[in-house]
PDB file of N, CA, C and O in Angstrom:
ATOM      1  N   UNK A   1      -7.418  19.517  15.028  1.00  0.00           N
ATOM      2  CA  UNK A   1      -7.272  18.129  14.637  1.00  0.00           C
ATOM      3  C   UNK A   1      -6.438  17.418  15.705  1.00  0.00           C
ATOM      4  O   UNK A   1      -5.465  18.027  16.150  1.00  0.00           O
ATOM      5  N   UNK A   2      -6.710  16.230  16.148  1.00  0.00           N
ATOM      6  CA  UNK A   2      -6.345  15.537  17.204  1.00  0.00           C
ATOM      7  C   UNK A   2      -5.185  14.905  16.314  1.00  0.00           C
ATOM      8  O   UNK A   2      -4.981  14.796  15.105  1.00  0.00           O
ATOM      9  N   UNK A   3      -4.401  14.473  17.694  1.00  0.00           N
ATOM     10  CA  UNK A   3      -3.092  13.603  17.302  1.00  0.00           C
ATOM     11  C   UNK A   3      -3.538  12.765  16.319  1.00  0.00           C
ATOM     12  O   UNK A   3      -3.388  13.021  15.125  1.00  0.00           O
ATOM     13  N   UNK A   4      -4.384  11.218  16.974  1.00  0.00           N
ATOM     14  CA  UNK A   4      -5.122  10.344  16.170  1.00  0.00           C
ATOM     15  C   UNK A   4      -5.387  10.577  14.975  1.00  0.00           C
ATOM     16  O   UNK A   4      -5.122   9.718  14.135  1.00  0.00           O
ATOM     17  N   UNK A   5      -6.002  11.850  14.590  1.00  0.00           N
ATOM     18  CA  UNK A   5      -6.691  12.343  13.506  1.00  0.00           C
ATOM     19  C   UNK A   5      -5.376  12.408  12.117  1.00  0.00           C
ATOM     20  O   UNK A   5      -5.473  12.111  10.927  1.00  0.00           O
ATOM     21  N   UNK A   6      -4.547  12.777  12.692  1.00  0.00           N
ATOM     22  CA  UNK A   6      -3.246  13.545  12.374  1.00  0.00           C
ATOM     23  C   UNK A   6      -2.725  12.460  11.461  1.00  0.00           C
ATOM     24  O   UNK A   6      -2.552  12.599  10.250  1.00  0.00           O
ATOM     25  N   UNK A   7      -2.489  11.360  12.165  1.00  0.00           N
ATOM     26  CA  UNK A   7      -1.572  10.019  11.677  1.00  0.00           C
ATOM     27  C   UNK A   7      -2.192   9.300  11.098  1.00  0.00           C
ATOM     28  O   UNK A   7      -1.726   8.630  10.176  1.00  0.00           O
ATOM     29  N   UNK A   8      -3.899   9.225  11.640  1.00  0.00           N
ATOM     30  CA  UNK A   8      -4.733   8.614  10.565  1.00  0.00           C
ATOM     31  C   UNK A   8      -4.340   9.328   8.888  1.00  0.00           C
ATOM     32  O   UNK A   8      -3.913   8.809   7.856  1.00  0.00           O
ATOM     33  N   UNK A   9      -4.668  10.522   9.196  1.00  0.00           N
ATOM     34  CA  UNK A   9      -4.413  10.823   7.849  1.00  0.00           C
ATOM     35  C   UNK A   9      -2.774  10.839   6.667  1.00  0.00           C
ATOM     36  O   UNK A   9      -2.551  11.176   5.504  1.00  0.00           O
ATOM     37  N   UNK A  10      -1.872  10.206   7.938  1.00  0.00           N
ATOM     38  CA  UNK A  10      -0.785  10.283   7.244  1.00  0.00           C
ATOM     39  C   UNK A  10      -0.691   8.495   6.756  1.00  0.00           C
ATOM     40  O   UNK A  10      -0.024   7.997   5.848  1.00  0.00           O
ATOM     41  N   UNK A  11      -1.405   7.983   7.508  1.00  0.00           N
ATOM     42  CA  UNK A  11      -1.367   6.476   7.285  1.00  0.00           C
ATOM     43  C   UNK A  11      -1.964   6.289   6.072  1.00  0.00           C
ATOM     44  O   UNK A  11      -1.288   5.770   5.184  1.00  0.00           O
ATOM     45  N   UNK A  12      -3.090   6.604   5.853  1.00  0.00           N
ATOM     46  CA  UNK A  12      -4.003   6.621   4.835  1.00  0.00           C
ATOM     47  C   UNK A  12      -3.358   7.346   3.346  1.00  0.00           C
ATOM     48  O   UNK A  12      -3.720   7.002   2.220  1.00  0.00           O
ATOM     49  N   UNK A  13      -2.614   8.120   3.560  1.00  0.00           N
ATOM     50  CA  UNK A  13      -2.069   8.650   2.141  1.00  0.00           C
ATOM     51  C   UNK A  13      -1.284   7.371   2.014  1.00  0.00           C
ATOM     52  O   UNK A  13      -1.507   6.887   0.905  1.00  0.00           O
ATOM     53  N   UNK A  14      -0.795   6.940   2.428  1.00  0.00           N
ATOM     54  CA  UNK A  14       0.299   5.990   1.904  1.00  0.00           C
ATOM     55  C   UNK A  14       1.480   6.289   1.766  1.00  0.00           C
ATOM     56  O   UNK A  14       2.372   5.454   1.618  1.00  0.00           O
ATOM     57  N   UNK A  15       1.650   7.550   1.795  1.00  0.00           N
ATOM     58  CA  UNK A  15       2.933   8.202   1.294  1.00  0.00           C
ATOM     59  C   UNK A  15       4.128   8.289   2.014  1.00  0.00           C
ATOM     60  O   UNK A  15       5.212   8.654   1.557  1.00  0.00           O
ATOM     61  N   UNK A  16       3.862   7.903   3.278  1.00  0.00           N
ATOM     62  CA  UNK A  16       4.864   7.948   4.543  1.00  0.00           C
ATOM     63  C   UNK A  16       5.096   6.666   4.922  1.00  0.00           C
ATOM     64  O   UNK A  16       6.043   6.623   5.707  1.00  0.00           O
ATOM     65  N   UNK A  17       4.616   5.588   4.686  1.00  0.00           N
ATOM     66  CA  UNK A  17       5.180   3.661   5.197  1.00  0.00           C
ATOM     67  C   UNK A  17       6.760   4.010   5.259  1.00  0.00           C
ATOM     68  O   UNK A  17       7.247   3.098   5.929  1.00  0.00           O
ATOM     69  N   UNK A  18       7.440   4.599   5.005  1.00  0.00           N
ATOM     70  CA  UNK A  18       8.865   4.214   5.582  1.00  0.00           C
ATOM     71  C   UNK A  18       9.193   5.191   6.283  1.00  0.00           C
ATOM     72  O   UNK A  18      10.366   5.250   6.652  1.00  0.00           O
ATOM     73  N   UNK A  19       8.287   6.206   6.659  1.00  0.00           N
ATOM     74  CA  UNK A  19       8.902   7.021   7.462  1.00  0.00           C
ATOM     75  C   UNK A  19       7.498   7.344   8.704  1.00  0.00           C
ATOM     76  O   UNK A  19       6.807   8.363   8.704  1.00  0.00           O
ATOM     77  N   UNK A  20       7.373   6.249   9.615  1.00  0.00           N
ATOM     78  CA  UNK A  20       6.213   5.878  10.028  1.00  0.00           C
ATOM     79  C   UNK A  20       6.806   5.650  11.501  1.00  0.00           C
ATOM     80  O   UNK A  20       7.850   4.998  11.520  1.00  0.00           O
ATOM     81  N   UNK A  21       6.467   5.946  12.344  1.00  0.00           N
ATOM     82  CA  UNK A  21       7.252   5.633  14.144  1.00  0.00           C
ATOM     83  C   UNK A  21       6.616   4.312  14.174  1.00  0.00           C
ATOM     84  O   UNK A  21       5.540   4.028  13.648  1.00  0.00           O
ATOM     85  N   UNK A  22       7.365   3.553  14.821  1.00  0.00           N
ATOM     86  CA  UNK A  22       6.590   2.229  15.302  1.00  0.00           C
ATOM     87  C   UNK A  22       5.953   2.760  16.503  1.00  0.00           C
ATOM     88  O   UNK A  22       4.943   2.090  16.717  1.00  0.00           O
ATOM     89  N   UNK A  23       6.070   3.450  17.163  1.00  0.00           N
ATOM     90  CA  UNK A  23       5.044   3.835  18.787  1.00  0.00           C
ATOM     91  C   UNK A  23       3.897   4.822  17.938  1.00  0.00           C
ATOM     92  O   UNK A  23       2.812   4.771  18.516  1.00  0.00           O
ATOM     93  N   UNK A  24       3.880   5.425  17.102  1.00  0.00           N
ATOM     94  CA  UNK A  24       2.631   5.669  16.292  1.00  0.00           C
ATOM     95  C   UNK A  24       1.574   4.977  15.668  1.00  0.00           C
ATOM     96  O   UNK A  24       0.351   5.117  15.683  1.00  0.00           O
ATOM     97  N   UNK A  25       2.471   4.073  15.028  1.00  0.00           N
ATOM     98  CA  UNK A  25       1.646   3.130  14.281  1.00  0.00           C
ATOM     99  C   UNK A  25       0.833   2.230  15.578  1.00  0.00           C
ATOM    100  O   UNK A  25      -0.268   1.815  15.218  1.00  0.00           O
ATOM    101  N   UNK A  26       1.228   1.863  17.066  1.00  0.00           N
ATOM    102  CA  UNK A  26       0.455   1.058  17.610  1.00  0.00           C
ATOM    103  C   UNK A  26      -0.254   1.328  18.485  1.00  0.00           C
ATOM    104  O   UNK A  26      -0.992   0.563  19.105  1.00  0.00           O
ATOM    105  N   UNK A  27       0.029   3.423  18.750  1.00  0.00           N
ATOM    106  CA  UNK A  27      -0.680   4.106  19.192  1.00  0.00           C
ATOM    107  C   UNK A  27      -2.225   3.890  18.357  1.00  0.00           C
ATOM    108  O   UNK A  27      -3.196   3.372  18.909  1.00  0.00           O
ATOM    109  N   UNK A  28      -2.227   4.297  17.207  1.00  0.00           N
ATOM    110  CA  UNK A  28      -3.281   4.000  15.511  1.00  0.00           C
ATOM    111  C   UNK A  28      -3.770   2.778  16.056  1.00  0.00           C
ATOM    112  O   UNK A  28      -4.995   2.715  16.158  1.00  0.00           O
ATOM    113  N   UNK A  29      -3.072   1.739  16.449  1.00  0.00           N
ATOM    114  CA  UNK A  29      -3.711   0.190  16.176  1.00  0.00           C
ATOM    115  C   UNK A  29      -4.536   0.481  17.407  1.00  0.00           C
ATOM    116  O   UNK A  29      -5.683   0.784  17.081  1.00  0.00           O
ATOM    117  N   UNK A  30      -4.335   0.491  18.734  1.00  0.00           N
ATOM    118  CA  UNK A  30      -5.183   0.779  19.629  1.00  0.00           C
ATOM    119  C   UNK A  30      -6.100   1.467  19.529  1.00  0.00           C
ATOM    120  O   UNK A  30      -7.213   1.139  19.942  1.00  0.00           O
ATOM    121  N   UNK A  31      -5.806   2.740  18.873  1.00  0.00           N
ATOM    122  CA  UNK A  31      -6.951   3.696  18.797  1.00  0.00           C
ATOM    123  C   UNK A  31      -8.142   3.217  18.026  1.00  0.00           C
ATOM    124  O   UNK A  31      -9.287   3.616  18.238  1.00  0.00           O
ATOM    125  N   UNK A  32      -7.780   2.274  17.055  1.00  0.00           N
ATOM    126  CA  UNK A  32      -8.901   1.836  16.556  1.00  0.00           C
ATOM    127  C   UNK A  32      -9.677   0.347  16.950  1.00  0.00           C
ATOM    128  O   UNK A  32     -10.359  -0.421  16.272  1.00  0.00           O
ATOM    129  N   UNK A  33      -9.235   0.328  18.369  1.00  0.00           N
ATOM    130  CA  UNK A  33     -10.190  -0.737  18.715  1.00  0.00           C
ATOM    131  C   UNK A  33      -9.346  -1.964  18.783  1.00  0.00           C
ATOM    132  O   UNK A  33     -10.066  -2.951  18.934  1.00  0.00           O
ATOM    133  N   UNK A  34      -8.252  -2.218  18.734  1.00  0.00           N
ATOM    134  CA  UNK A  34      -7.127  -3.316  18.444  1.00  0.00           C
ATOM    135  C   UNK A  34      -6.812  -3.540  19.809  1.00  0.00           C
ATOM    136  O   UNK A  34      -6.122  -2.698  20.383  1.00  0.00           O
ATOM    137  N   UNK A  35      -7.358  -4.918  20.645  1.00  0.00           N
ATOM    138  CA  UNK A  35      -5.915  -5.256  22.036  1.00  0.00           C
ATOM    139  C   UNK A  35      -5.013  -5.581  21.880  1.00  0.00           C
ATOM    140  O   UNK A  35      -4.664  -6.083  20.811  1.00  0.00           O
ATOM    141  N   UNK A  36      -4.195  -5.416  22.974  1.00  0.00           N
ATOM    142  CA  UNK A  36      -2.567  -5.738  22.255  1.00  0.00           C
ATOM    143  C   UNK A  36      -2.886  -7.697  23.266  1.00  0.00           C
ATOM    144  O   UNK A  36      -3.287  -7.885  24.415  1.00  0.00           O
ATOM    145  N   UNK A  37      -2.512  -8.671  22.260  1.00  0.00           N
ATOM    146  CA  UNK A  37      -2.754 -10.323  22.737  1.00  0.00           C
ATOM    147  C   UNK A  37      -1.781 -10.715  22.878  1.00  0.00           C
ATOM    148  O   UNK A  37      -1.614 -11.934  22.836  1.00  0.00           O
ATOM    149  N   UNK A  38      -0.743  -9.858  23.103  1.00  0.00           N
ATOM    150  CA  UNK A  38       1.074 -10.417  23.335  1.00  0.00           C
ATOM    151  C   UNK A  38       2.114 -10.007  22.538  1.00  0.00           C
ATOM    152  O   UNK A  38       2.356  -8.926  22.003  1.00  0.00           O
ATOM    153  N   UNK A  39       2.744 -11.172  22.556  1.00  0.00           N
ATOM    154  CA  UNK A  39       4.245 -10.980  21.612  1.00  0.00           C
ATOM    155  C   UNK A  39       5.113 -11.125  22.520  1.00  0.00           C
ATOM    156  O   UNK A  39       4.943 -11.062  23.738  1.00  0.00           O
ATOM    157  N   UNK A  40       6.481 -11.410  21.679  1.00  0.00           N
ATOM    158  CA  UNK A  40       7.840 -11.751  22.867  1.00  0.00           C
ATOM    159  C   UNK A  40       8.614 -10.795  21.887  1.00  0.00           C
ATOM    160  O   UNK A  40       8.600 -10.627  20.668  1.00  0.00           O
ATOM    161  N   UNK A  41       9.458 -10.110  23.195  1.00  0.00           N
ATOM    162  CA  UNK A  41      10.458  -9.273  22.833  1.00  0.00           C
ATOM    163  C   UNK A  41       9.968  -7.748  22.296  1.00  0.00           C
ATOM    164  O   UNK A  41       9.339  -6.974  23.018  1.00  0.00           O
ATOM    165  N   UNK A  42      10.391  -7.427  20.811  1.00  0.00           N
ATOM    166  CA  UNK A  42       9.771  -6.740  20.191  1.00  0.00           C
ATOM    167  C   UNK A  42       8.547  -6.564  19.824  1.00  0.00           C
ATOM    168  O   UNK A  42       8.053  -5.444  19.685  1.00  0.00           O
ATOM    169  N   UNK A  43       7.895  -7.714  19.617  1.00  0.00           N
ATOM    170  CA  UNK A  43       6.592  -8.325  19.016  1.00  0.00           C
ATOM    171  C   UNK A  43       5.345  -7.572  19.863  1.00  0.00           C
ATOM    172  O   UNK A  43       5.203  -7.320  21.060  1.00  0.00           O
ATOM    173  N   UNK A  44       4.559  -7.347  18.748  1.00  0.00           N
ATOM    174  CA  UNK A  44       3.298  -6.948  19.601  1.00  0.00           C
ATOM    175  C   UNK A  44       2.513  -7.480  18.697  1.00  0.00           C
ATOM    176  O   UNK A  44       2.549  -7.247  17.489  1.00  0.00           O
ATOM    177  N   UNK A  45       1.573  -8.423  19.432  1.00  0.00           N
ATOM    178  CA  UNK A  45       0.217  -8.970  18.750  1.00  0.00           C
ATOM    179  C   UNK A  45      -0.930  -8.309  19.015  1.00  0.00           C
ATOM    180  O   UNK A  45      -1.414  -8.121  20.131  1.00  0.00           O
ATOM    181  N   UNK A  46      -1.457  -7.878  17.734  1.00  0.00           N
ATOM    182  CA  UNK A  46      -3.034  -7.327  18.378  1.00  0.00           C
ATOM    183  C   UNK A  46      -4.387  -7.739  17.518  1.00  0.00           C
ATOM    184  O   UNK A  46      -4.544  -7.573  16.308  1.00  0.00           O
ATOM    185  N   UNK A  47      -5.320  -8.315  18.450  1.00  0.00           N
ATOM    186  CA  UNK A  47      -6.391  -8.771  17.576  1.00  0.00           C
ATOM    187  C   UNK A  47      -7.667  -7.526  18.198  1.00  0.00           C
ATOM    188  O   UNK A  47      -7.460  -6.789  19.162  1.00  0.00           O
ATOM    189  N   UNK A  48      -9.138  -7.550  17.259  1.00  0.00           N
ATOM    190  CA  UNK A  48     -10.014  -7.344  17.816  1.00  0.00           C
ATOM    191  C   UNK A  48     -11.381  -8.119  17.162  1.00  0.00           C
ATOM    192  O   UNK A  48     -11.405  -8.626  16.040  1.00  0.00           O
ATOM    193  N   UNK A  49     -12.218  -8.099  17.875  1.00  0.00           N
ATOM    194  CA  UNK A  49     -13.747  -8.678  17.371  1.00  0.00           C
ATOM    195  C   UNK A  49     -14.181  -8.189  16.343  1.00  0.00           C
ATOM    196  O   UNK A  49     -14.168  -7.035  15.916  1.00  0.00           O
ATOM    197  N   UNK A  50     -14.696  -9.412  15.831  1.00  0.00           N
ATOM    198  CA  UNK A  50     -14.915  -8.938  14.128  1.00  0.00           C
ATOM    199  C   UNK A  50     -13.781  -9.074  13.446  1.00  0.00           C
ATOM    200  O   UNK A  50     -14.063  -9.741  12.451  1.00  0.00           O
ATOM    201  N   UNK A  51     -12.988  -8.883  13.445  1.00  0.00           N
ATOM    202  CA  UNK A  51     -12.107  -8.549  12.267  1.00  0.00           C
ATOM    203  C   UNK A  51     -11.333 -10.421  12.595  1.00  0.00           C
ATOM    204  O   UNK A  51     -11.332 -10.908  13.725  1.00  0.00           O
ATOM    205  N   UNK A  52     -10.777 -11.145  11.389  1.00  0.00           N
ATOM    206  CA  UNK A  52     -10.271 -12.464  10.980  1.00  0.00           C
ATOM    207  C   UNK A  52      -9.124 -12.185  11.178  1.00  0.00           C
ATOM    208  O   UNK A  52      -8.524 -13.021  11.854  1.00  0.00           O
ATOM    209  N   UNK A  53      -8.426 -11.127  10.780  1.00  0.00           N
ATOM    210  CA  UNK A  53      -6.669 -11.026  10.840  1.00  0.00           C
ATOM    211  C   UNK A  53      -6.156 -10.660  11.989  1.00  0.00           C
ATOM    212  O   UNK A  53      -6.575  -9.536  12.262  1.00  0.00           O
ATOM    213  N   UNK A  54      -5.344 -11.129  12.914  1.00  0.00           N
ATOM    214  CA  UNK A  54      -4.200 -10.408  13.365  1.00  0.00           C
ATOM    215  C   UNK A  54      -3.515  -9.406  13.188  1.00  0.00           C
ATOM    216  O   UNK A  54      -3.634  -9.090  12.005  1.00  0.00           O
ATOM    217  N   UNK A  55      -2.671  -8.531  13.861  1.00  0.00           N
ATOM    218  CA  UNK A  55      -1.894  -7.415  13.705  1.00  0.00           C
ATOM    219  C   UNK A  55      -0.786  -8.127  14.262  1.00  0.00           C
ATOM    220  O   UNK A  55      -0.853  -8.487  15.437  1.00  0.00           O
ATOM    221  N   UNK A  56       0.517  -8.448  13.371  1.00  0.00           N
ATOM    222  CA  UNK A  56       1.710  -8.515  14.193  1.00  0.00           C
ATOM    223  C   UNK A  56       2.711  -7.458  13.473  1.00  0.00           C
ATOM    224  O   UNK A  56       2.998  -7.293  12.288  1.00  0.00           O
ATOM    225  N   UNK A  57       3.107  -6.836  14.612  1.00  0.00           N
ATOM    226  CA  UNK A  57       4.024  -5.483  14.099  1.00  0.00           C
ATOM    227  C   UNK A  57       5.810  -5.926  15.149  1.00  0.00           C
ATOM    228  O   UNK A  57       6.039  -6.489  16.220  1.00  0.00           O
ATOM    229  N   UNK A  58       6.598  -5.341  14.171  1.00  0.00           N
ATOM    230  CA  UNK A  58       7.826  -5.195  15.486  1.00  0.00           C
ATOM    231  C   UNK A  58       8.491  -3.699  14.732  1.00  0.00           C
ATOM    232  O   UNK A  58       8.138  -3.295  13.624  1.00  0.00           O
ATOM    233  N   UNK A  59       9.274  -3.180  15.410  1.00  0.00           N
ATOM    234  CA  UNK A  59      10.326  -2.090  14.446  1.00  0.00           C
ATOM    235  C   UNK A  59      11.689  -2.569  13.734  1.00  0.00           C
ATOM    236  O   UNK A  59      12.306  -3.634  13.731  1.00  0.00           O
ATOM    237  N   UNK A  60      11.838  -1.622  13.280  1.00  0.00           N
ATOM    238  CA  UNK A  60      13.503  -1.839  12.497  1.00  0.00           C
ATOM    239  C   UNK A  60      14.225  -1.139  13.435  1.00  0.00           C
ATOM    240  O   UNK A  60      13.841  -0.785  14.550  1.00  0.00           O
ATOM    241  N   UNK A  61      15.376  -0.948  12.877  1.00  0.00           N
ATOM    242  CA  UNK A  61      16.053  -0.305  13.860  1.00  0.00           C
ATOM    243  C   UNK A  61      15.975   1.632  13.906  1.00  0.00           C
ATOM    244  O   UNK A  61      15.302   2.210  13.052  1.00  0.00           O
ATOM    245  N   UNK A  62      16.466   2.146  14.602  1.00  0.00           N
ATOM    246  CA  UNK A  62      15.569   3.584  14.574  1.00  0.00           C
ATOM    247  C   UNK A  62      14.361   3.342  15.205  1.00  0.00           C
ATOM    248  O   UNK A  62      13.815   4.432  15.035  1.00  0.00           O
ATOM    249  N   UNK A  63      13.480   2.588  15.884  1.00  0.00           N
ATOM    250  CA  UNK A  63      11.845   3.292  16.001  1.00  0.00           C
ATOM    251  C   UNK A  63      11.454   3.414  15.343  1.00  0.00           C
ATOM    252  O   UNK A  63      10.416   4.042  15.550  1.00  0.00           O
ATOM    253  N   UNK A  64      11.722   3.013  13.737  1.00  0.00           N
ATOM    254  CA  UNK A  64      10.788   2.951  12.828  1.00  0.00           C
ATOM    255  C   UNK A  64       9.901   2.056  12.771  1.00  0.00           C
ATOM    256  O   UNK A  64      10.247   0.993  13.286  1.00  0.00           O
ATOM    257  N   UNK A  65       8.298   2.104  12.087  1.00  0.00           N
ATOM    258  CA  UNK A  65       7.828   0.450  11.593  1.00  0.00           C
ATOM    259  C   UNK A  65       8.195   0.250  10.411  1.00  0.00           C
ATOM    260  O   UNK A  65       8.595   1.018   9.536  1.00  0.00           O
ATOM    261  N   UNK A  66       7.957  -1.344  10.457  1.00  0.00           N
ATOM    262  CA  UNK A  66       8.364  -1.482   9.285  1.00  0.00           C
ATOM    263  C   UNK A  66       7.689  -0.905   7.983  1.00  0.00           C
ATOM    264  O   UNK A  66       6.535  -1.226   8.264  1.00  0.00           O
ATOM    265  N   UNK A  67       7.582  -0.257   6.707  1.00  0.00           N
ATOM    266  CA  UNK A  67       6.801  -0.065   5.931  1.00  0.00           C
ATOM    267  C   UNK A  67       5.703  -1.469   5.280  1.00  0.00           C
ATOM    268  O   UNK A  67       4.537  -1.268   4.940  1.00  0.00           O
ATOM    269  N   UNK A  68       6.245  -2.563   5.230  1.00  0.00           N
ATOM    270  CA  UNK A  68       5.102  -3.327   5.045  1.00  0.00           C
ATOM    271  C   UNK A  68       4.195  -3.648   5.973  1.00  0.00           C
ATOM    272  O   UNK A  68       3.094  -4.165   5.780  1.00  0.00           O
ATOM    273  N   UNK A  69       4.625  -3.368   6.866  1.00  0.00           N
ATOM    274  CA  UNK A  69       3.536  -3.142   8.116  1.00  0.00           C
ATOM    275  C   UNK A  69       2.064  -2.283   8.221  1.00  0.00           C
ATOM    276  O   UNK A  69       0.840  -2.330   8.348  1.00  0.00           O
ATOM    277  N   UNK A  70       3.355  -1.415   8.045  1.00  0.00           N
ATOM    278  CA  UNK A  70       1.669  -0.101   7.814  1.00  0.00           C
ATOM    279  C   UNK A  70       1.170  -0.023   6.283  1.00  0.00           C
ATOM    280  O   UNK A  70       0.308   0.805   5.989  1.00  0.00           O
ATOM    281  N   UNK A  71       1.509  -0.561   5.674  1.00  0.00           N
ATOM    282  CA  UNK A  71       0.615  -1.154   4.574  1.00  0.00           C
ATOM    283  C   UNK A  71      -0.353  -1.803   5.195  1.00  0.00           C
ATOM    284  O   UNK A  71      -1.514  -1.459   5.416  1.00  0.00           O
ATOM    285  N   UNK A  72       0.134  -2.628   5.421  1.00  0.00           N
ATOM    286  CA  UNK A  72      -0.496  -4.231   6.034  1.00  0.00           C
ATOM    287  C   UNK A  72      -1.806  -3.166   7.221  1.00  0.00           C
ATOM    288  O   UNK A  72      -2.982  -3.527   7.270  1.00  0.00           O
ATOM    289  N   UNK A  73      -1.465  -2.322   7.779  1.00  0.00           N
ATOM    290  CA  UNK A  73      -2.773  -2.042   8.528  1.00  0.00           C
ATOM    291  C   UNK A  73      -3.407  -1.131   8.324  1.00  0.00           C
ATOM    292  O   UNK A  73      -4.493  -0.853   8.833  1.00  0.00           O
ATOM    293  N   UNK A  74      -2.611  -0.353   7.294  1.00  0.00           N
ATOM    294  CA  UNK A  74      -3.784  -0.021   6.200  1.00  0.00           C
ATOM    295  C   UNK A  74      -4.862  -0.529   5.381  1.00  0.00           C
ATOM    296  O   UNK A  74      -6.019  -0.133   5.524  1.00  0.00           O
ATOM    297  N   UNK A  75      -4.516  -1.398   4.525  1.00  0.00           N
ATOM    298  CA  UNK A  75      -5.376  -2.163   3.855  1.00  0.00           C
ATOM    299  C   UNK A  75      -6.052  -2.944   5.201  1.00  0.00           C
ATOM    300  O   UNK A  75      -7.155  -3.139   4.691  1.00  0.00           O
ATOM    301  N   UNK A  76      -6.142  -3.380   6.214  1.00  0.00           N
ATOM    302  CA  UNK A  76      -6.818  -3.917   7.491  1.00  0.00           C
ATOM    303  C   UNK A  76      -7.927  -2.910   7.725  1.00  0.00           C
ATOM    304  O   UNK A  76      -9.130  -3.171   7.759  1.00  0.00           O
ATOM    305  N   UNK A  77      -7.380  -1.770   7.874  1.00  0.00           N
ATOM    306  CA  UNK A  77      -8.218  -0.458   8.133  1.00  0.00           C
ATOM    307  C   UNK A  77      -9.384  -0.104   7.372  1.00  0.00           C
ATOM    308  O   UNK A  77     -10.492   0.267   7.759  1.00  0.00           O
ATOM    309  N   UNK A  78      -8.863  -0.316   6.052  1.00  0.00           N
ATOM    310  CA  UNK A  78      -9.909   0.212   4.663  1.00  0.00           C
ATOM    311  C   UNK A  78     -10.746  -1.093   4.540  1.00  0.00           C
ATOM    312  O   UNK A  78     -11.948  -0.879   4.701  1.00  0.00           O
ATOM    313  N   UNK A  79     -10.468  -2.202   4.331  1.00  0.00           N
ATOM    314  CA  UNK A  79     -11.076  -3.336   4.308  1.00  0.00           C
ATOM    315  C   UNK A  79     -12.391  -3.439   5.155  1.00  0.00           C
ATOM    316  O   UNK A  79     -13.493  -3.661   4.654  1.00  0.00           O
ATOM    317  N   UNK A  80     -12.132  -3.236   6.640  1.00  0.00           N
ATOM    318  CA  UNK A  80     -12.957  -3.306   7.479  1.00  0.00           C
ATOM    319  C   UNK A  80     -13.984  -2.420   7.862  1.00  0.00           C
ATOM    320  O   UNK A  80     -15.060  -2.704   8.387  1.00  0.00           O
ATOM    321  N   UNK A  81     -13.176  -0.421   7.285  1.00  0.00           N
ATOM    322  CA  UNK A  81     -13.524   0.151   7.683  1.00  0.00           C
ATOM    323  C   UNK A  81     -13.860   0.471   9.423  1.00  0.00           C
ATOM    324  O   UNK A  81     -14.808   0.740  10.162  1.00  0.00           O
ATOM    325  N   UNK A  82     -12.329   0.224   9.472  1.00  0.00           N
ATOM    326  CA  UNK A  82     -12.411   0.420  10.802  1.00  0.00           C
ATOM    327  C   UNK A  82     -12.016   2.217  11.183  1.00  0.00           C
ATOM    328  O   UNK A  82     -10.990   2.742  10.752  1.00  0.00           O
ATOM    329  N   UNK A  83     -12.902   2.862  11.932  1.00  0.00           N
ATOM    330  CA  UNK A  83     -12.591   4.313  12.017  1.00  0.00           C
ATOM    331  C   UNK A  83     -11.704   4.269  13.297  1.00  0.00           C
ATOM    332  O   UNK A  83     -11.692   3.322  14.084  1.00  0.00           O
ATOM    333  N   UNK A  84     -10.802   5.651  13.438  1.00  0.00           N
ATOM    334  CA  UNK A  84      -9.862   5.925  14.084  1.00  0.00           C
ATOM    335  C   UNK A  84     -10.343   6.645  15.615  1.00  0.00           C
ATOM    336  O   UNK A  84      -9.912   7.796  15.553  1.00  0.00           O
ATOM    337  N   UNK A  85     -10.988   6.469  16.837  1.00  0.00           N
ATOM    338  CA  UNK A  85     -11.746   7.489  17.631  1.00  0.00           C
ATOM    339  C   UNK A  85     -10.549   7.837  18.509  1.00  0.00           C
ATOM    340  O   UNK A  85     -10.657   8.689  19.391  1.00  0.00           O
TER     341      UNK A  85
END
């Protein structure tokens, strides 16, 4: 099982949003097709084709993401059915 594969499946339980790396979670956002369209500072914006929503993510402190975050691109994920390659 690949890295990708790995975090997909930890994203998807749900069970981990607060204990989630922010450099994971935007590793995930890329992997599934997401450019990163900016941000200042912390901020990372990422859109892709097809999909209406934005991704704006930053961390807390620790390198964590935030947990409503990876909610937030979870339900993005399942919605769209966007797969993880």
């Amino acid at each position: 099982m690949s890295k990708a594969e790995k975090l997909a499946a930890k994203l998807l339980t749900g069970r981990s949003d607060k204990n989630f790396s922010f450099d994971d979670l935007c590793y995930l956002i890329e992997r599934a097709g997401f450019e990163r369209r900016g941000g200042r500072g912390s901020h990372r914006v990422y859109a892709k084709q097809g999909v209406a929503e934005i991704i704006n993510v930053q961390p807390r402190d620790g390198g964590q993401a935030k947990p409503y975050q990876v909610k937030q691109v979870r339900e993005l994920l399942v919605k769209y059915r966007i797969e993880i390659v």
